[in-house]
PDB file with one MODEL, atoms N, CA, C and O in Angstrom:
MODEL        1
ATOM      1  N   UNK A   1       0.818  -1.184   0.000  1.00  0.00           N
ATOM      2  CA  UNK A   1       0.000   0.000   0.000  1.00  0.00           C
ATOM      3  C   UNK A   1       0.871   1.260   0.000  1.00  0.00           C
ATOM      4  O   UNK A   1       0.488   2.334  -0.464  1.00  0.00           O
ATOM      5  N   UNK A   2       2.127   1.038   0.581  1.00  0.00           N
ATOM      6  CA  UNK A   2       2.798   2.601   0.138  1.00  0.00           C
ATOM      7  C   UNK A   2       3.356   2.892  -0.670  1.00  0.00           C
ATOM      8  O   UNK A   2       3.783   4.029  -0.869  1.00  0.00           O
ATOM      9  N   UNK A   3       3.505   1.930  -1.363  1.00  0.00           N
ATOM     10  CA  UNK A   3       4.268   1.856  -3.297  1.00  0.00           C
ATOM     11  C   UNK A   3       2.921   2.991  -3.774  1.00  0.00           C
ATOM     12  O   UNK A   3       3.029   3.889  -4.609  1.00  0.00           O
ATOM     13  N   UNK A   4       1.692   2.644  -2.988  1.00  0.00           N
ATOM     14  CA  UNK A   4       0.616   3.420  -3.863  1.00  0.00           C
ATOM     15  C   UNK A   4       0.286   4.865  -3.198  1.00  0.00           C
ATOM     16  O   UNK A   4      -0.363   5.695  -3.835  1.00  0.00           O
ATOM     17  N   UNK A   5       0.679   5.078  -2.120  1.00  0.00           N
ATOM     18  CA  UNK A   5       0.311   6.398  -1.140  1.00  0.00           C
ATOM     19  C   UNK A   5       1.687   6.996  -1.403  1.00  0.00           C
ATOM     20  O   UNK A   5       1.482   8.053  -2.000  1.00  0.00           O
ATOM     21  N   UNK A   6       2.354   6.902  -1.316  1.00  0.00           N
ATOM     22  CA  UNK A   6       3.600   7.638  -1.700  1.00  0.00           C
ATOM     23  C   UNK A   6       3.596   8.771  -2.976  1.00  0.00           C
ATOM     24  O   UNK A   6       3.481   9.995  -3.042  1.00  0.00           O
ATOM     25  N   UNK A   7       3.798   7.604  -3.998  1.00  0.00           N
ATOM     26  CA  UNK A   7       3.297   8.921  -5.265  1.00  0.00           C
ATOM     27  C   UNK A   7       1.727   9.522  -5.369  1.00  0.00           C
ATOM     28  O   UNK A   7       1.436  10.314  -6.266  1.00  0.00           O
ATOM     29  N   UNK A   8       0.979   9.183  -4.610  1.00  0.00           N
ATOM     30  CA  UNK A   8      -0.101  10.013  -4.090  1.00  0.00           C
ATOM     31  C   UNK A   8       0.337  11.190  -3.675  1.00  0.00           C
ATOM     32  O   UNK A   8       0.075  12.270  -4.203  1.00  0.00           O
ATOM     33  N   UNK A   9       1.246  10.942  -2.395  1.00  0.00           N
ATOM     34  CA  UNK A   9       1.326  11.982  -1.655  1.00  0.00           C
ATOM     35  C   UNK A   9       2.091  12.939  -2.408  1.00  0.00           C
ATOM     36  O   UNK A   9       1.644  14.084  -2.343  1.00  0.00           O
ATOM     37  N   UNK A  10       3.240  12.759  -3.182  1.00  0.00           N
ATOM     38  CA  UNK A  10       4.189  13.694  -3.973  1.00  0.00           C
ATOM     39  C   UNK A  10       3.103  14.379  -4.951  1.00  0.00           C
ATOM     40  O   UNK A  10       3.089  15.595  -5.143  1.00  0.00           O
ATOM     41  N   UNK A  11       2.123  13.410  -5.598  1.00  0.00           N
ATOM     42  CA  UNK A  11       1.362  14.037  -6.631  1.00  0.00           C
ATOM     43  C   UNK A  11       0.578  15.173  -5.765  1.00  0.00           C
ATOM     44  O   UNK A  11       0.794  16.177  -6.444  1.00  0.00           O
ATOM     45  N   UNK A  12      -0.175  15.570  -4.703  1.00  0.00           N
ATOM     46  CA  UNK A  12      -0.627  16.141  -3.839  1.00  0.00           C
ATOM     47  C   UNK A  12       0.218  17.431  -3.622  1.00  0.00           C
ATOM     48  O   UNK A  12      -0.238  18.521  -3.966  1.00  0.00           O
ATOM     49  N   UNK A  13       1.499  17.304  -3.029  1.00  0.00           N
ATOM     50  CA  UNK A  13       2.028  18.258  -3.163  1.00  0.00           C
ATOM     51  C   UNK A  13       2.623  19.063  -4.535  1.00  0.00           C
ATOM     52  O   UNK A  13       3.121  20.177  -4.369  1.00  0.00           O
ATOM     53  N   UNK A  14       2.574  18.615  -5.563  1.00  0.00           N
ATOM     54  CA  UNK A  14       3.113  18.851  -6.666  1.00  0.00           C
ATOM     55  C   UNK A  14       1.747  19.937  -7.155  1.00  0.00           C
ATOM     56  O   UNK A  14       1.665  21.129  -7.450  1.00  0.00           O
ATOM     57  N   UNK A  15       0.776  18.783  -7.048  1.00  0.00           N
ATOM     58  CA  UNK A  15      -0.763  20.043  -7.628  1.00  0.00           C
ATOM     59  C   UNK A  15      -0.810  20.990  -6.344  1.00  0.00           C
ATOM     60  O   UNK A  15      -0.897  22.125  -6.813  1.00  0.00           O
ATOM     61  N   UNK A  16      -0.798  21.055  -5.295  1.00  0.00           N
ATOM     62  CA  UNK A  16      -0.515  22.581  -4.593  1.00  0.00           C
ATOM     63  C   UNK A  16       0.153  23.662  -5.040  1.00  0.00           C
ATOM     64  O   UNK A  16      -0.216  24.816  -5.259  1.00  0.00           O
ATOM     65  N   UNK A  17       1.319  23.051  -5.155  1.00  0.00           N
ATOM     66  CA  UNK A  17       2.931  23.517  -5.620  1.00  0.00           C
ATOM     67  C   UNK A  17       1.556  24.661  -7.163  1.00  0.00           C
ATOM     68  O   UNK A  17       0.824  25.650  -7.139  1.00  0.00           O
ATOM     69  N   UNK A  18       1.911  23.823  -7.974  1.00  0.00           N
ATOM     70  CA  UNK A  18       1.048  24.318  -9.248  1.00  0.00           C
ATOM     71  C   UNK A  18      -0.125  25.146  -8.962  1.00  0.00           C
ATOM     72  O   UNK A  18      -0.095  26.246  -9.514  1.00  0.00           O
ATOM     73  N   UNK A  19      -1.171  24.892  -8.227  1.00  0.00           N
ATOM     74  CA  UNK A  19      -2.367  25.612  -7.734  1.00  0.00           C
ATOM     75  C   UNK A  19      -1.618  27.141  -7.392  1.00  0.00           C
ATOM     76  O   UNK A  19      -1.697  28.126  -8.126  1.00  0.00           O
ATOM     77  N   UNK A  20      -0.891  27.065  -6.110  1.00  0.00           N
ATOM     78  CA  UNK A  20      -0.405  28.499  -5.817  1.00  0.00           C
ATOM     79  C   UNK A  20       0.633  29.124  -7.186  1.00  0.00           C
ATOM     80  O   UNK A  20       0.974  30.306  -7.145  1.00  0.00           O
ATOM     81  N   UNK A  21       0.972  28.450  -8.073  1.00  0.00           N
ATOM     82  CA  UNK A  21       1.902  29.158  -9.213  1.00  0.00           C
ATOM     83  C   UNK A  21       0.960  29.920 -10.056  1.00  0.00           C
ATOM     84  O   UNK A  21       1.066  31.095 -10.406  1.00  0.00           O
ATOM     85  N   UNK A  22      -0.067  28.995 -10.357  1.00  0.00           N
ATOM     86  CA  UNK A  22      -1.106  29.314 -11.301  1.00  0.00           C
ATOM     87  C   UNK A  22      -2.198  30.275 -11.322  1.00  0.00           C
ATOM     88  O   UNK A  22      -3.023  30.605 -12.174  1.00  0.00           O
ATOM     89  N   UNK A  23      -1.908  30.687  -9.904  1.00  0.00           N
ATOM     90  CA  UNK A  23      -3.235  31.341  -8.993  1.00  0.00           C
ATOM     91  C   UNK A  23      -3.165  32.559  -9.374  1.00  0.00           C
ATOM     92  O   UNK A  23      -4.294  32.989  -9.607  1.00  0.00           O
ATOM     93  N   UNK A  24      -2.239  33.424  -9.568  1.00  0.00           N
ATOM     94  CA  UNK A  24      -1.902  35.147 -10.033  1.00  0.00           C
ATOM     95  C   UNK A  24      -2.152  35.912  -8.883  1.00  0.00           C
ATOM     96  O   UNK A  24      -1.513  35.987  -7.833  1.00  0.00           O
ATOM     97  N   UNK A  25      -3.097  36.420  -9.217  1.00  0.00           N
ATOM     98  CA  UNK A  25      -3.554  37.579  -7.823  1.00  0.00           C
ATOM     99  C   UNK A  25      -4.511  36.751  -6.579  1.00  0.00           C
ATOM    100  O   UNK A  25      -4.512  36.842  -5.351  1.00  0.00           O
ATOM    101  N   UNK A  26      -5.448  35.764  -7.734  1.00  0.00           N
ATOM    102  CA  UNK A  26      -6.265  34.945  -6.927  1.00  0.00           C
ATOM    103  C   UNK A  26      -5.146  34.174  -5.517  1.00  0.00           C
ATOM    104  O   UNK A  26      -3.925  34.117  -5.366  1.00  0.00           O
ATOM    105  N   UNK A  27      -6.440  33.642  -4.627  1.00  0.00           N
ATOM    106  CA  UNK A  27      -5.573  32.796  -3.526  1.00  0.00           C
ATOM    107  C   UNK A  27      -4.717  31.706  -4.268  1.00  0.00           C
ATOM    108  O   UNK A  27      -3.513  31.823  -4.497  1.00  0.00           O
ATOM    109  N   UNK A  28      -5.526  30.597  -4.624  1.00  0.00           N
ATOM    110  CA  UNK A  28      -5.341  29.159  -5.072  1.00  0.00           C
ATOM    111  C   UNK A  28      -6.279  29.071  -6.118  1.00  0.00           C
ATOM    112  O   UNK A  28      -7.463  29.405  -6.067  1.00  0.00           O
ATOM    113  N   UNK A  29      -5.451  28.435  -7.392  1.00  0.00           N
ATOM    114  CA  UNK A  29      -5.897  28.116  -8.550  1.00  0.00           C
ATOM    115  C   UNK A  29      -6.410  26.446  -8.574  1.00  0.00           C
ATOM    116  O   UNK A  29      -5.810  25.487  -9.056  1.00  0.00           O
ATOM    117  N   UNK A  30      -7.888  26.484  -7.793  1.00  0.00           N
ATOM    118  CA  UNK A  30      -8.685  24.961  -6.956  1.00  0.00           C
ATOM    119  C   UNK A  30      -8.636  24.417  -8.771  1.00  0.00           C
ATOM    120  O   UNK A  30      -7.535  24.008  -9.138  1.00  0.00           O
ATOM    121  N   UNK A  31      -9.456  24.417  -9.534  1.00  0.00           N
ATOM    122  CA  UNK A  31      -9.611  23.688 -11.033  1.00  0.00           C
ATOM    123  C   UNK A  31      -8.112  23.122 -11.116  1.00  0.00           C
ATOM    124  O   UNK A  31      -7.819  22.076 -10.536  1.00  0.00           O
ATOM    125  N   UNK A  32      -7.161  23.865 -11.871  1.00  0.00           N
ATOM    126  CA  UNK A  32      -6.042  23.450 -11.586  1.00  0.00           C
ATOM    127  C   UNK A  32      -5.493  22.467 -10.837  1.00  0.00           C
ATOM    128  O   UNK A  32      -5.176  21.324 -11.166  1.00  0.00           O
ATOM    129  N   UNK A  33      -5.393  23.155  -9.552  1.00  0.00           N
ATOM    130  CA  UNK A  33      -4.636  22.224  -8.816  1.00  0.00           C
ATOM    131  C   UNK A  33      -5.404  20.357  -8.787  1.00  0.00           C
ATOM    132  O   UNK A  33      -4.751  19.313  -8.802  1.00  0.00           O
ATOM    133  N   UNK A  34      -7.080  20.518  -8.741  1.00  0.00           N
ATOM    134  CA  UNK A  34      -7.684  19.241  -8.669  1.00  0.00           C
ATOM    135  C   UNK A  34      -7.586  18.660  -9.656  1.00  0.00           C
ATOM    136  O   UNK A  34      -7.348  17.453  -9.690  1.00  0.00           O
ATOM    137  N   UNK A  35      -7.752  19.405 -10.699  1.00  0.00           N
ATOM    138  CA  UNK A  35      -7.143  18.292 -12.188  1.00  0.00           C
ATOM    139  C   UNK A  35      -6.293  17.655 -12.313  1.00  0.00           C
ATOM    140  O   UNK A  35      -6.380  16.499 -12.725  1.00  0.00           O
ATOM    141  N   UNK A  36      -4.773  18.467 -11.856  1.00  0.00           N
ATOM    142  CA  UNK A  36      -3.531  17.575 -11.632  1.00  0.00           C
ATOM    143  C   UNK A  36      -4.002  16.265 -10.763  1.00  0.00           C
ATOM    144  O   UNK A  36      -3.736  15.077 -10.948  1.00  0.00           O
ATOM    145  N   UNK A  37      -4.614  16.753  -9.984  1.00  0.00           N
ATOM    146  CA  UNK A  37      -4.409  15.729  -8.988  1.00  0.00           C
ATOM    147  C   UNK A  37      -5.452  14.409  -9.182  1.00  0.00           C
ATOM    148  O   UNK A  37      -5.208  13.326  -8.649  1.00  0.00           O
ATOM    149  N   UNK A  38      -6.863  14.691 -10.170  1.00  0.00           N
ATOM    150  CA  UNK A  38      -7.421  13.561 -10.765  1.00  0.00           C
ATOM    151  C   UNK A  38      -6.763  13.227 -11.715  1.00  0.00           C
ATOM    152  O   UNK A  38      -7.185  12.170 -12.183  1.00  0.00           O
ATOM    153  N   UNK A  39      -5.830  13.667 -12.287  1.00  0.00           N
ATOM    154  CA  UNK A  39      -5.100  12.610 -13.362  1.00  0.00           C
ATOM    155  C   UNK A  39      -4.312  11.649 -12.856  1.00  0.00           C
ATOM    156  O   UNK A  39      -4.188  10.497 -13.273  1.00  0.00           O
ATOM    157  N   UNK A  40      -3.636  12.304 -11.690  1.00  0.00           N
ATOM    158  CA  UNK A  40      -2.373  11.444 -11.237  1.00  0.00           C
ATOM    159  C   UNK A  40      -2.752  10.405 -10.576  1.00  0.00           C
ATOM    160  O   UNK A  40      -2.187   9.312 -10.525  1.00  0.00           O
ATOM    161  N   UNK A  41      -4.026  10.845  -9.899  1.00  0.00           N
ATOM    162  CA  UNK A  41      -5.020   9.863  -9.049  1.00  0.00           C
ATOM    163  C   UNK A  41      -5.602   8.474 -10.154  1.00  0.00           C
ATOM    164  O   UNK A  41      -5.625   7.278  -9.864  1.00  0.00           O
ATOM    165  N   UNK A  42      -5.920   8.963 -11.125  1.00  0.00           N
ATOM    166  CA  UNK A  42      -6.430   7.917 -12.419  1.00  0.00           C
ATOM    167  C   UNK A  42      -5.037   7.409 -12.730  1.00  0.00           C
ATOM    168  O   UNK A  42      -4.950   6.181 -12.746  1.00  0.00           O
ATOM    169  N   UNK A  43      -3.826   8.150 -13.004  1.00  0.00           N
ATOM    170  CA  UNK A  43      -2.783   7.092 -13.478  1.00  0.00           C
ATOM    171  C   UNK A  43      -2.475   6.348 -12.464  1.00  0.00           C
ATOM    172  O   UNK A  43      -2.484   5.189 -12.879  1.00  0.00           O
ATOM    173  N   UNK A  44      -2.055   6.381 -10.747  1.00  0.00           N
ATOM    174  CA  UNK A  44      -2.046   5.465  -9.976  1.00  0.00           C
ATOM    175  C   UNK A  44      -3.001   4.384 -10.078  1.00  0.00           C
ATOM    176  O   UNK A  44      -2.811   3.172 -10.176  1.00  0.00           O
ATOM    177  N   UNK A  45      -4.094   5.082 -10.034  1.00  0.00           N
ATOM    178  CA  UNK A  45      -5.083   3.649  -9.794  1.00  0.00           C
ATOM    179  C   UNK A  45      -5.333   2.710 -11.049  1.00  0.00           C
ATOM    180  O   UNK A  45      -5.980   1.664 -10.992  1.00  0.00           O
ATOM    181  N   UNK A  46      -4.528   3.401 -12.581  1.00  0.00           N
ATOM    182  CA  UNK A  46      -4.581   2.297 -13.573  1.00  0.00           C
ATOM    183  C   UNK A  46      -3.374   1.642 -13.259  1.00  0.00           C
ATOM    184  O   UNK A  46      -3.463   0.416 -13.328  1.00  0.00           O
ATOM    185  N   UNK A  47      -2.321   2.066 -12.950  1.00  0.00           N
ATOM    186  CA  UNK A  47      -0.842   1.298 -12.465  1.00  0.00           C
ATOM    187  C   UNK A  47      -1.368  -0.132 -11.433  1.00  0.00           C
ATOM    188  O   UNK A  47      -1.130  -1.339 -11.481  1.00  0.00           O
ATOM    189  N   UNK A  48      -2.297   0.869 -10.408  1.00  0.00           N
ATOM    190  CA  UNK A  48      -2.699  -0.150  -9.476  1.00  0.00           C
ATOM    191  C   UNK A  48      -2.767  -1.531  -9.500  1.00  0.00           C
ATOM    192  O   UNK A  48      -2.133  -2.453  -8.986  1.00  0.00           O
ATOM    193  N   UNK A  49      -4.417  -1.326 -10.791  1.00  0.00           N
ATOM    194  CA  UNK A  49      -5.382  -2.220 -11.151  1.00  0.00           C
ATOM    195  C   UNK A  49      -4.465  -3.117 -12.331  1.00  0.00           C
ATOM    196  O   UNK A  49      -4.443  -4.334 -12.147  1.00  0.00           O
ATOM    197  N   UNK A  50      -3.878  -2.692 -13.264  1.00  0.00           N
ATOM    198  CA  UNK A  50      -2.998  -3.704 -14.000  1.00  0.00           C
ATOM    199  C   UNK A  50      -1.526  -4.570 -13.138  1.00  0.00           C
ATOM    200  O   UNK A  50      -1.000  -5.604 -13.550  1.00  0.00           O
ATOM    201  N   UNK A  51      -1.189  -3.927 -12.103  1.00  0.00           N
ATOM    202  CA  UNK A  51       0.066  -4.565 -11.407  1.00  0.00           C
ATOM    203  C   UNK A  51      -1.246  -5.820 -10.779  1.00  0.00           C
ATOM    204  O   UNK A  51      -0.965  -7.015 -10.685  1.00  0.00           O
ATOM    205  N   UNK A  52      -2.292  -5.400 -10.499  1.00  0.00           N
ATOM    206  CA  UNK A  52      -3.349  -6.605  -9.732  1.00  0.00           C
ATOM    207  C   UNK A  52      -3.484  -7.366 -10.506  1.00  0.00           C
ATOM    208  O   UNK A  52      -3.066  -8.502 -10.282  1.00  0.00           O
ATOM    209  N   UNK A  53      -4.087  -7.076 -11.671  1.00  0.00           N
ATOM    210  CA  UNK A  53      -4.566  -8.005 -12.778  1.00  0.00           C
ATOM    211  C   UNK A  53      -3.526  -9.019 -13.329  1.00  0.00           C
ATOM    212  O   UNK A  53      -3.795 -10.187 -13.607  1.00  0.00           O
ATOM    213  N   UNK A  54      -2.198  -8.384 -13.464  1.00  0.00           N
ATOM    214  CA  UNK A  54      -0.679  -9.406 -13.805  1.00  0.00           C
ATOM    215  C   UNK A  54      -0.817 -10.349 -12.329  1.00  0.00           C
ATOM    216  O   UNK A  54      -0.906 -11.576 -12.326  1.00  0.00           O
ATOM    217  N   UNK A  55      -0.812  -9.654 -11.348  1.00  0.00           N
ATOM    218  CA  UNK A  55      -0.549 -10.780 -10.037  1.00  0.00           C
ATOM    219  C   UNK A  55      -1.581 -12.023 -10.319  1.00  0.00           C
ATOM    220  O   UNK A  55      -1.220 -13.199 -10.360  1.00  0.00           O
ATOM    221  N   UNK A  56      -2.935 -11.560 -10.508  1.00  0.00           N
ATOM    222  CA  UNK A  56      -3.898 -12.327 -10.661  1.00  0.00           C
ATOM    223  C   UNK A  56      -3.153 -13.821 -11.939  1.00  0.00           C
ATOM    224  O   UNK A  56      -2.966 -15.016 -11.709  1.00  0.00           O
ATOM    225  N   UNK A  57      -2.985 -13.235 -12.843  1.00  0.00           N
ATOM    226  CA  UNK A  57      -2.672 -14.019 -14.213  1.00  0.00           C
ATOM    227  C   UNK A  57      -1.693 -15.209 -13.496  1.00  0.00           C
ATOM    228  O   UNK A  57      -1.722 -16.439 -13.536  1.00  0.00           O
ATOM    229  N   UNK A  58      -0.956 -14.382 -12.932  1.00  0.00           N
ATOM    230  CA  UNK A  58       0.331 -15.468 -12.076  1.00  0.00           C
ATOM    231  C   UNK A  58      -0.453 -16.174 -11.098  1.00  0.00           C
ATOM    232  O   UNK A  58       0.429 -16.705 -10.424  1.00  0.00           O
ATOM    233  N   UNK A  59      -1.691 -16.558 -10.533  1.00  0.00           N
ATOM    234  CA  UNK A  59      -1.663 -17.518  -9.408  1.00  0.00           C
ATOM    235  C   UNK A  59      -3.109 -18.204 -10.106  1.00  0.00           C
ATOM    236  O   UNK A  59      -4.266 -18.206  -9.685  1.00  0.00           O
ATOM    237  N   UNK A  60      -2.417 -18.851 -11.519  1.00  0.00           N
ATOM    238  CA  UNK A  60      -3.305 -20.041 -12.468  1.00  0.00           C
ATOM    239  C   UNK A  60      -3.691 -20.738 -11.315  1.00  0.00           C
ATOM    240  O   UNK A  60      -3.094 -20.777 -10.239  1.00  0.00           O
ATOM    241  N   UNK A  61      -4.590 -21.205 -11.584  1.00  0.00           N
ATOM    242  CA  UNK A  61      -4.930 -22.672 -10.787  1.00  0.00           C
ATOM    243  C   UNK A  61      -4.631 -23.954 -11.495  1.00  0.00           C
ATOM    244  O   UNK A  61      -4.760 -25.113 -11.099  1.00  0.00           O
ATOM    245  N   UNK A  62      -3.981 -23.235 -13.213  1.00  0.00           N
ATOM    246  CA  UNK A  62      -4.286 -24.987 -13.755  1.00  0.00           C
ATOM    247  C   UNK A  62      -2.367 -25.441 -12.725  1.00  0.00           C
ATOM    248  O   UNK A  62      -1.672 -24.813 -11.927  1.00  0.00           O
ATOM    249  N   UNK A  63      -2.270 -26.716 -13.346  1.00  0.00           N
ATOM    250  CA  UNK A  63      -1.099 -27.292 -12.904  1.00  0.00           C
ATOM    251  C   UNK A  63      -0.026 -27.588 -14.154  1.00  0.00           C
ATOM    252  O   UNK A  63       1.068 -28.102 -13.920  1.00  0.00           O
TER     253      UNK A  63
ENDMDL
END
């Protein structure tokens, strides 16, 4: 589970990081920053779901 919270967490700070760059006069640039962070969120969780799906393939039942 922290192979998967880890680059969560960097991705998190990275779309902040970006939110306050992007922001200008405004506080925080929220669209921005949450977009980064649903993409990175969708590429983890496809990394996720295919590293599962290979594990799966590996524990055949035939013999």
């Amino acid at each position: 589970m922290a192979r998967f919270l880890l680059p969560v967490a960097f991705f998190v700070a990275l779309a902040v990081g970006v939110g306050f760059l992007m922001s200008g006069s405004d506080l925080f640039d929220w669209g921005m920053a949450l977009g980064l962070f649903g993409l990175a969120l969708a590429g983890e969780g496809l990394r996720f779901w295919i590293r599962r799906d290979r594990a799966k393939a590996r524990q055949s039942s035939e013999i």
